[in-house]
C-alpha positions as YAML, in Angstrom:
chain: A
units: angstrom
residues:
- id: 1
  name: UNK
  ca: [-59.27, 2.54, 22.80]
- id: 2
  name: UNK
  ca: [-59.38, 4.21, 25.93]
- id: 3
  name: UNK
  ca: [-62.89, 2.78, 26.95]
- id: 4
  name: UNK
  ca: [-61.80, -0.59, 25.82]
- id: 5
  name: UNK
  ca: [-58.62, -0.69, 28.15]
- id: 6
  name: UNK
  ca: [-60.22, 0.59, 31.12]
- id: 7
  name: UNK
  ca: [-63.53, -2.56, 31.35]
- id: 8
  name: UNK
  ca: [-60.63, -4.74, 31.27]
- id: 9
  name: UNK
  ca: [-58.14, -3.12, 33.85]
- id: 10
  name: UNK
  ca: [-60.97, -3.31, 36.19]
- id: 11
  name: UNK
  ca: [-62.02, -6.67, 35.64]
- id: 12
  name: UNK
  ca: [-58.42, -7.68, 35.69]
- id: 13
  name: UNK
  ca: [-58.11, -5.76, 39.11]
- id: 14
  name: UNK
  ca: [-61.06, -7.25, 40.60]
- id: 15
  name: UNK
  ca: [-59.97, -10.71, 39.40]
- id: 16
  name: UNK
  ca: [-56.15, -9.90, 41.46]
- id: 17
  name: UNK
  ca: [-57.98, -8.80, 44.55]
- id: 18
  name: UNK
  ca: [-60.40, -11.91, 45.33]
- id: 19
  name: UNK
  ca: [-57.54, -14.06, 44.24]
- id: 20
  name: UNK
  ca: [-55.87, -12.74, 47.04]
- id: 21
  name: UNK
  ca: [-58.52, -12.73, 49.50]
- id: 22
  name: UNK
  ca: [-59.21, -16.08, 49.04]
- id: 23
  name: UNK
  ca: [-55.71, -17.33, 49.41]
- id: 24
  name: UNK
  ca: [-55.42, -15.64, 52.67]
- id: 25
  name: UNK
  ca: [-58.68, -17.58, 53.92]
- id: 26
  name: UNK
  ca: [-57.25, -20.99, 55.95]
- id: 27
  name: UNK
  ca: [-60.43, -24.04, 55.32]
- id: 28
  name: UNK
  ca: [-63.53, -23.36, 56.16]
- id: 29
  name: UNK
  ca: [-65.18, -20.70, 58.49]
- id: 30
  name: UNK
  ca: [-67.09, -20.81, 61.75]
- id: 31
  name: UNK
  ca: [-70.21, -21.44, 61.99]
- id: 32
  name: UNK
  ca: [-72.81, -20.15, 64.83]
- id: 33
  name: UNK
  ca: [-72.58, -22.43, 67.72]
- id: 34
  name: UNK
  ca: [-75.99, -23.18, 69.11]
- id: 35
  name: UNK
  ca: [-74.76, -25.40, 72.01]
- id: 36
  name: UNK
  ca: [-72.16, -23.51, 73.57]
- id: 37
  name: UNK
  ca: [-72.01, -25.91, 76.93]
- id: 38
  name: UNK
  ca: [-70.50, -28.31, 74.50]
- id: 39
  name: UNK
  ca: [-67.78, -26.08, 73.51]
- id: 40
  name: UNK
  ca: [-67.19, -25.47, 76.73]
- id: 41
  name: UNK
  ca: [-66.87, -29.38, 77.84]
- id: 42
  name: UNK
  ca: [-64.92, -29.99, 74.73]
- id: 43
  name: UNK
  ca: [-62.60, -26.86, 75.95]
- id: 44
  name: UNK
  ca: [-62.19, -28.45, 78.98]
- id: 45
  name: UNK
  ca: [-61.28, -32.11, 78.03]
- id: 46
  name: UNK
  ca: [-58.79, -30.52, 75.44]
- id: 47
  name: UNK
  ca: [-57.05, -28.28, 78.32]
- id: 48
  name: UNK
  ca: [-56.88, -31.76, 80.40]
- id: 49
  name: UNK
  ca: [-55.36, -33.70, 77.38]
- id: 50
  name: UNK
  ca: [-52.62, -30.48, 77.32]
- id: 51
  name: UNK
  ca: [-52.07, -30.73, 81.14]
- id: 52
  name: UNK
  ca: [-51.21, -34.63, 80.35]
- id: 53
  name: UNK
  ca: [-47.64, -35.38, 79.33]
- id: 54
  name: UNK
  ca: [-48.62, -38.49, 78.50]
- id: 55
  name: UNK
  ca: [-52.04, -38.12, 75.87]
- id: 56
  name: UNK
  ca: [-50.56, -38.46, 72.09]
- id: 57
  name: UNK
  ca: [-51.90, -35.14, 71.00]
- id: 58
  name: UNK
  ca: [-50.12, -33.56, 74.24]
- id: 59
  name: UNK
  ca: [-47.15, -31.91, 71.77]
- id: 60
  name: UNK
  ca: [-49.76, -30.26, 69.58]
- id: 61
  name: UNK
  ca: [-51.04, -28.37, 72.15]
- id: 62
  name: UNK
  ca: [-48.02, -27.33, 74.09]
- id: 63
  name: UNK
  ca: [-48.34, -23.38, 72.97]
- id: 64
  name: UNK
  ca: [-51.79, -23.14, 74.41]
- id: 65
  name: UNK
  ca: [-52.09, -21.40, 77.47]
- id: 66
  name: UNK
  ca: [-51.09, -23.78, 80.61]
- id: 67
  name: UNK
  ca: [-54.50, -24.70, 82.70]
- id: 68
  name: UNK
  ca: [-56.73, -22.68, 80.30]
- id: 69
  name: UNK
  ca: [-59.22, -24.20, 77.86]
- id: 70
  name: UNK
  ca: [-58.55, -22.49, 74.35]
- id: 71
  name: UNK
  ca: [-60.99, -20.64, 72.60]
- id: 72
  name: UNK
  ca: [-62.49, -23.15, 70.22]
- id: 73
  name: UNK
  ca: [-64.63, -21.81, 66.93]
- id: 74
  name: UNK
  ca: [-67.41, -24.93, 65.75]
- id: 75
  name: UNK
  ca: [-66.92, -25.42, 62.07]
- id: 76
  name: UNK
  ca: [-69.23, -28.38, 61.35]
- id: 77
  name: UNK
  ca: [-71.69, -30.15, 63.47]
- id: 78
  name: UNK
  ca: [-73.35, -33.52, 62.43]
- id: 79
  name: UNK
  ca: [-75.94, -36.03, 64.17]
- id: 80
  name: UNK
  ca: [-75.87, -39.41, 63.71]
- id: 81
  name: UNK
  ca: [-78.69, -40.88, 65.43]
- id: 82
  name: UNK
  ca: [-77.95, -40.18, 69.30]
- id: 83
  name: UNK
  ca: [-74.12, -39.24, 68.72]
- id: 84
  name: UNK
  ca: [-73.18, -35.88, 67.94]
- id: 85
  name: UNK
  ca: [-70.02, -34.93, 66.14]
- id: 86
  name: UNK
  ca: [-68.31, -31.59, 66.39]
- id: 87
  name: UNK
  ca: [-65.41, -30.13, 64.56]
- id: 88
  name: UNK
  ca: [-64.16, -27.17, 66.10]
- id: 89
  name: UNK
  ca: [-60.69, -24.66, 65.22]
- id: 90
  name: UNK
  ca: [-58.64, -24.11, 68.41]
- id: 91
  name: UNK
  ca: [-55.95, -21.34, 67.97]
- id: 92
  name: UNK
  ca: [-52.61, -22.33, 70.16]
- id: 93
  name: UNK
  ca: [-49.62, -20.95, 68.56]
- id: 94
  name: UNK
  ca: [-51.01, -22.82, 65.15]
- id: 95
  name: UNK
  ca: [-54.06, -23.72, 64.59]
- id: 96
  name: UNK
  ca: [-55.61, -27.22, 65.44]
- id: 97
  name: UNK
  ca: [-58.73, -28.99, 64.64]
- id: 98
  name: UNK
  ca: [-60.38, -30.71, 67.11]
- id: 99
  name: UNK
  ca: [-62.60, -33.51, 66.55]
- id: 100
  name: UNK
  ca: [-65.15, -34.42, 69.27]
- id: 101
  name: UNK
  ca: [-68.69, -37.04, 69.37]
- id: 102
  name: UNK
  ca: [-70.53, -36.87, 71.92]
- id: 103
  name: UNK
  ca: [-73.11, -39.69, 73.28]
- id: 104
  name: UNK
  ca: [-76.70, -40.14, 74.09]
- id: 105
  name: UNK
  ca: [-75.64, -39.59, 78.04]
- id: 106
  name: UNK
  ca: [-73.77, -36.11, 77.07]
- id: 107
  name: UNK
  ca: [-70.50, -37.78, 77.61]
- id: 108
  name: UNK
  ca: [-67.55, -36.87, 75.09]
- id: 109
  name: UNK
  ca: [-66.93, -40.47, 73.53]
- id: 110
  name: UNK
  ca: [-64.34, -39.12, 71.04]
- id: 111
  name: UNK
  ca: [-61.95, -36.57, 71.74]
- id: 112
  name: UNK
  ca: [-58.96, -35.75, 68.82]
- id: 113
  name: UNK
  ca: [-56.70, -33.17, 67.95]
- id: 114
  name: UNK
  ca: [-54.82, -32.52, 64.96]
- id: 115
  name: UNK
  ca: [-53.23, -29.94, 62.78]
- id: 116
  name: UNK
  ca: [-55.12, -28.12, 60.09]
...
């Protein structure tokens, strides 16, 4: 009986523990950024929408540091033809996703920020 019980504690264990890993894990990771002078753009544009009272998505980003870009982390990346589109994670007080294409000229066309 003894060998019987002790398969199944383990399995029940291991079962417990990545159960609880995986509800500690918040959508989907980062992934490597290859084109880090777009982060850094995007960065920018976001810390300019925070400096202005008046952009929508100015409340959202009220806990992030005051004239600093937050750090962003690039989740997905996607090209449509000569547009790029970039979701990035950007940690201020909670964390936001950020939602950026950019054109065939490098220009950010698209700039949005929500909660995750």
């Amino acid at each position: 009986m003894h060998r019987l019980y002790s398969p199944l504690l383990t399995v029940a264990l291991a079962v417990l523990a990545s159960g609880c890993a995986l509800a500690q894990v918040s959508g989907p990771g980062p992934i490597e950024d290859a084109e880090p002078e777009v982060t850094r753009q995007v960065a920018a544009a976001v810390a300019a929408m925070a400096a202005d009272p008046a952009a929508a998505e100015a409340p959202l980003l009220r806990a992030c540091p005051a004239k600093a870009a937050p750090p962003l982390e690039l989740l997905q990346r996607a090209v449509d033809g000569e547009e790029r589109s970039y979701l990035y994670r950007a940690r201020c007080g909670k964390a936001l996703l950020v939602t950026a294409t950019i054109g065939k000229n490098r220009a950010i066309k698209h700039l949005h920020v929500k909660t995750e």
